[in-house]
C-alpha positions in Angstrom: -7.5 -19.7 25.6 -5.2 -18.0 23.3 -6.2 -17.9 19.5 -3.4 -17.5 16.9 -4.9 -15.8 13.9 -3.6 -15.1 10.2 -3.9 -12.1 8.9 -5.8 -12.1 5.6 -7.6 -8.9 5.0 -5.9 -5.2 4.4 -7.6 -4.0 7.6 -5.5 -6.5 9.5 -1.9 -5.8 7.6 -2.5 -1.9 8.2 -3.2 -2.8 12.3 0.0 -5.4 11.9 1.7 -2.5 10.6 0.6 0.4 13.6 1.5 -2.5 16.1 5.3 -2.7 14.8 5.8 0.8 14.6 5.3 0.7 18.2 8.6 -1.1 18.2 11.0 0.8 15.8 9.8 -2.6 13.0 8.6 -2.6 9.5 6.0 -4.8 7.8 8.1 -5.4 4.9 6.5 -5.6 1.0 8.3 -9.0 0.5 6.2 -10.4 3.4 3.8 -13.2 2.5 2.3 -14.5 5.4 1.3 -13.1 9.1 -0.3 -14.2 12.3 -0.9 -12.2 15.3 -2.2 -12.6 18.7 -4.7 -10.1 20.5 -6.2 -9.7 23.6 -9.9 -7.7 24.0 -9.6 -6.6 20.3 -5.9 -5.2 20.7 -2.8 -6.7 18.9 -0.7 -8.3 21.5 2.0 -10.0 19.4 2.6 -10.6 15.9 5.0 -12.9 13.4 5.9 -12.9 9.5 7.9 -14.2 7.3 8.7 -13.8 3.7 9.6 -17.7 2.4 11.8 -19.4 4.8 12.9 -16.2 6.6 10.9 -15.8 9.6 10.7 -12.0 10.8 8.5 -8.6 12.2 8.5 -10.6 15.3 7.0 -8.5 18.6 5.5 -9.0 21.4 3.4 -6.3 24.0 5.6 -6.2 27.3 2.9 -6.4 29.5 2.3 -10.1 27.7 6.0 -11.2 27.7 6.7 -14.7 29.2 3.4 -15.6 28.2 5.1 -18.2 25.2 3.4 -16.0 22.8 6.7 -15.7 20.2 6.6 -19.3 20.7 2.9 -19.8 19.9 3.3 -17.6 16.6 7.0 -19.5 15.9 4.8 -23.0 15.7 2.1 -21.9 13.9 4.7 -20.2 11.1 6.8 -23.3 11.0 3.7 -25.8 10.2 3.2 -23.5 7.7 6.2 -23.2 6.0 6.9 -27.6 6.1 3.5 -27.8 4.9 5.5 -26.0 1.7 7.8 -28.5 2.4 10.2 -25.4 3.1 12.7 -27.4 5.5 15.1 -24.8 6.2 14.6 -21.8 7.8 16.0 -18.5 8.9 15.1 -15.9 11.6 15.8 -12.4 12.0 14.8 -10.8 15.3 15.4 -8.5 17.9 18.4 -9.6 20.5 16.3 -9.8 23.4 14.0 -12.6 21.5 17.5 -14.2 20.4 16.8 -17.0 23.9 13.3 -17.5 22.7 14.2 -18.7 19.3 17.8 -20.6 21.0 15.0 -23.0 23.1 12.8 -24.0 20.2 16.0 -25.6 18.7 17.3 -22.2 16.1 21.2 -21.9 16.0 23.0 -18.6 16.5 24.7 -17.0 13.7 25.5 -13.4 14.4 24.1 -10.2 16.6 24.4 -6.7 16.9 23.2 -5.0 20.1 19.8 -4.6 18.6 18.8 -7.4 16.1 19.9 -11.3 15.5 20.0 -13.6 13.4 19.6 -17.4 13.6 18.4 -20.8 11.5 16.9 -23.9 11.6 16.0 -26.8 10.1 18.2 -28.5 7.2 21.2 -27.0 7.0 23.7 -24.6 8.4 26.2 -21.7 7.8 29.4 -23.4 8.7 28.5 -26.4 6.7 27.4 -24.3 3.5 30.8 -21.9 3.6 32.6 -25.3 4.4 31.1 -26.5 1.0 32.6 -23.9 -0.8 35.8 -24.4 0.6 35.8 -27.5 -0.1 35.0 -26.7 -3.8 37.1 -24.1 -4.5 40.1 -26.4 -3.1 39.5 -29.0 -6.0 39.6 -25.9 -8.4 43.0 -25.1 -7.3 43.9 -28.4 -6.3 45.3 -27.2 -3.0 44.9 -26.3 0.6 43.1 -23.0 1.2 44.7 -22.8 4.4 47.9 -21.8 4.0 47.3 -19.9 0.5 47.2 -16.4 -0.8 43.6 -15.7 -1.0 41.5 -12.6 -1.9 37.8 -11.8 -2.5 35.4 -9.7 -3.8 31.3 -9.4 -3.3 29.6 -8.6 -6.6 26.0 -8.0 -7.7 27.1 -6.7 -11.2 23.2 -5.6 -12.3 25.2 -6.2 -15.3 29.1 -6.5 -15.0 30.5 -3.3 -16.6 34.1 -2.9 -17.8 34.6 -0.9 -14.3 33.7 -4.3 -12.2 36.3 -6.4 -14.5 39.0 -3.5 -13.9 38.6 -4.0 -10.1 38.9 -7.6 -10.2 41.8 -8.3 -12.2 43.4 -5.3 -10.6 42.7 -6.9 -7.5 43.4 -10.4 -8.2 47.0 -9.9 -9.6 47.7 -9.3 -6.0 46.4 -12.9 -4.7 47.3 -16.5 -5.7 43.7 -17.8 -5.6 40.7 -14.8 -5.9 37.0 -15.5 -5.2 34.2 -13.3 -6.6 31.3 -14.2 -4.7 28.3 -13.3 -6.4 25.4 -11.9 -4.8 22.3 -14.7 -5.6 19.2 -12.6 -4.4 16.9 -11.7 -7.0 16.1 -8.0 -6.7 18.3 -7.1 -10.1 17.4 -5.5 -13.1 19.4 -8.5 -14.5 18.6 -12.2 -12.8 20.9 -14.1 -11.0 21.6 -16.5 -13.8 22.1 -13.6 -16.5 24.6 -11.9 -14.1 26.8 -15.0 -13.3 26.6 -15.5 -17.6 28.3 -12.3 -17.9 30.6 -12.6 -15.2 31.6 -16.0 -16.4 32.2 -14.7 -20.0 34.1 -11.6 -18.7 36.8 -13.4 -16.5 37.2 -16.7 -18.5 40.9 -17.8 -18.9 42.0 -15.6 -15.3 43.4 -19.0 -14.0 43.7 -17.7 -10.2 40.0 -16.1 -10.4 37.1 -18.1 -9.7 33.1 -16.8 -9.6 31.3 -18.7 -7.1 27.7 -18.4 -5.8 28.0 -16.1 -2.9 25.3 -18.4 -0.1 22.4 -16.9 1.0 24.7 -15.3 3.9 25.7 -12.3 2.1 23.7 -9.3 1.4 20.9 -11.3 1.0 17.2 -11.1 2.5 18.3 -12.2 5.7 21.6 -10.1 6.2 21.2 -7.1 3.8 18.0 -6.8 1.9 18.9 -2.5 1.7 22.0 -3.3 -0.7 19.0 -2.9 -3.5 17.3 0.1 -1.6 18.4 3.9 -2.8 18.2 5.0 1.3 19.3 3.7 4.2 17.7 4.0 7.9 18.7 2.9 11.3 17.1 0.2 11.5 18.7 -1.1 8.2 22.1 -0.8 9.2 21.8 -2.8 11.8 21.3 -5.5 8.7 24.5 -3.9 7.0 26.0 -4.8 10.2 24.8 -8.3 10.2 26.2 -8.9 7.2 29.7 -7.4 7.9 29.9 -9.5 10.9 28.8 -12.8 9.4 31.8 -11.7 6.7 34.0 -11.7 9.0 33.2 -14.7 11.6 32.3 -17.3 8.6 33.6 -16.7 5.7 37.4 -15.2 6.1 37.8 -17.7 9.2 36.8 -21.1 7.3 38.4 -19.2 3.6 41.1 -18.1 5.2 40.5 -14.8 3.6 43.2 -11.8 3.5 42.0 -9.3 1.6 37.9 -8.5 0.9 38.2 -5.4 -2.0 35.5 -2.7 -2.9 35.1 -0.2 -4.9 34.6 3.6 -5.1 30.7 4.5 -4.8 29.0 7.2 -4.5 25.4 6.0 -3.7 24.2 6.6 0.2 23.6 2.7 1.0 26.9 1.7 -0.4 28.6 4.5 1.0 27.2 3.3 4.3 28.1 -0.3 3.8 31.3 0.6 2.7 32.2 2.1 5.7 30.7 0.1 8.1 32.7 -3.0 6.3 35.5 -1.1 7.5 34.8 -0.5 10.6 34.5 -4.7 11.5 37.4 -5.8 8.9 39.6 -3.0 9.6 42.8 -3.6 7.9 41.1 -6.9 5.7 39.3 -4.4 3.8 40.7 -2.9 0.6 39.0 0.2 -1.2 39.8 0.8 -5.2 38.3 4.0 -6.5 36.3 3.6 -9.6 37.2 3.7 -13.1 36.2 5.8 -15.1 35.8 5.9 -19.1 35.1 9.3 -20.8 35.9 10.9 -17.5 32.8 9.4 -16.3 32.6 6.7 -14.0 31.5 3.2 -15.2 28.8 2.2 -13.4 26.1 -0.2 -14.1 23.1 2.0 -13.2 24.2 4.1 -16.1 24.5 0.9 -18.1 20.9 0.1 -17.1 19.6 3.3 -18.0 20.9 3.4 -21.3 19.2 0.3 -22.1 15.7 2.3 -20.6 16.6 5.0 -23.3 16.3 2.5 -26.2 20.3 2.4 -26.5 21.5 -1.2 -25.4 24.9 -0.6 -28.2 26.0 2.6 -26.3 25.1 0.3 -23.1 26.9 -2.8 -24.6 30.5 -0.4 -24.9 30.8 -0.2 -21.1 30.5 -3.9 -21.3 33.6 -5.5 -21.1 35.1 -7.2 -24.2 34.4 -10.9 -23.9 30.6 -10.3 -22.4 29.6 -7.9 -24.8 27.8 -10.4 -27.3 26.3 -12.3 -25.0 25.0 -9.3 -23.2 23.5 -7.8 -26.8 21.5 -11.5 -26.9 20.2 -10.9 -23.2 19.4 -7.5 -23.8 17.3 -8.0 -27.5 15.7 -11.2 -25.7 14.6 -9.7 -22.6 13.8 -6.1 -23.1 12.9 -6.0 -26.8 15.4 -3.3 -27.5 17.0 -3.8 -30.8 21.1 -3.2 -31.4 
């Protein structure tokens, strides 16, 4: 008889661990829940997730075909709907992609090495058809026919260098989108980044901010955006993530142009690039801007604020954010203008 069992002591997360590393996986910090199988004392096959993302899936090959990912698949989803967590997401290696397709998880995207897939309530092309639908009440107009062009922005806060790129950007479109990146691994939160980006852009009739779905560079197709180093394994998510960009979003958006900037950091470097490798010609580049012949960028926003100096900070700020960022700042970090 096969016993599922959760892992609940350090002992068995540092095992879970060894047994993954067997297969090029890693046992993630964000992880909150594991089972495993084993078989006379050894670790036979394993599954996490972290929320409603299901992942650090494995299985030994001499126990393949035994309906062990399946075993470990039931066992996580009772867990999560016992959260009442009715929507979940998977990401896997390819050669478990059938697995997952038989217990009722859709597709979304795959590299030659990892997948991704969901279940439950809700789907990609119904989410990114939302948002179409939305933005063509903004505009009051069609989307597929019209002029469109987009950015992705985390903006960990929006600097004067962000705004630059965008309305640079936008001049050239009749509608522009700046999706904006919803995970919560900022310095600033979610909510205090889209209040600045709001305040920034208000009154750029052609520009709207929009939440940017949990289908880009989030936990499931990027979590490395917010890493300072990138690995193999974590570009296959980079990849992920490019791809779903380009199946999903500029198909349903009818997207022409996706702009980024100028960086400098190794993971966005590496993102960059592999962006233009799978939207070739879609993809635009802007170098960044620069202000004291120094480049505006919001790490050195953020670590002004760490030296005690949030009204140097606030001048890289653009114009019409700059108060409200001063309230955020005083409020949250204690530092004083």
């Amino acid at each position: 008889m096969v016993i599922v069992k959760k892992a609940l002591i350090r002992e068995e997360f540092n095992r879970l661990r060894i047994f993954l590393d067997a297969f090029g996986l890693k046992y993630d910090d964000d992880i909150n829940e594991s089972f495993y199988i084993e078989d006379q004392g050894e670790i036979i096959a394993t599954g996490s997730r972290s929320k409603n993302l299901i992942k650090a899936i494995a299985v030994s090959k001499e126990h393949r075909g035994e309906n062990l990912a399946s075993l470990l698949l039931t066992e996580l989803l009772a867990s999560m709907r016992a959260e009442k967590i009715f929507y979940y997401q998977v990401y896997t290696k390819a050669e478990y992609l059938s697995i997952f397709e038989s217990m009722g998880f859709s597709f979304i995207e795959k590299t030659d090495k990892v997948a991704v897939l969901e279940g439950g309530d809700g789907n990609i092309e119904t989410t990114i058809n939302r948002m179409k639908k939305r933005i063509e009440e903004r505009f009051k107009r069609s989307l597929d026919k019209a002029d469109i062009g987009a950015i992705v922005v985390n903006c960990n806060p929006m600097t004067k260098g962000h705004f630059q790129l965008i309305i640079d950007s936008a001049a050239n479109h009749e509608i522009f989108l700046v999706l904006v990146v919803e995970e919560e691994k900022s310095f600033f939160t979610y909510p205090e980044r889209l209040l600045l980006i709001n305040k920034a852009l208000a009154g750029y009739e052609n520009i709207m901010v929009i939440p940017s779905t949990g289908y880009v560079v989030s936990s499931l197709t990027f979590p490395s955006y917010f890493l300072k180093s990138i690995d193999e394994a974590e570009k296959e998510h980079a990849k992920l993530d490019a791809m779903i960009f380009r199946d999903y979003f500029i198909r349903i958006l009818n997207i022409r142009k996706r702009y980024v900037g100028g960086e400098t950091e190794p993971v966005m470097v590496t993102y960059n690039n592999l962006l233009k490798r799978y939207l070739g010609d879609t993809l635009v580049r802007r170098e960044r801007f620069q202000q004291d012949n120094e480049p505006i960028s919001a790490s050195r926003v953020r670590k002004l604020i760490l030296e005690g100096k949030p009204r140097e900070a606030s001048m890289l700020v653009p114009d019409a954010a700059r108060n409200t960022f001063m309230e955020i700042v005083e409020k949250k970090y204690g530092n004083k203008a």
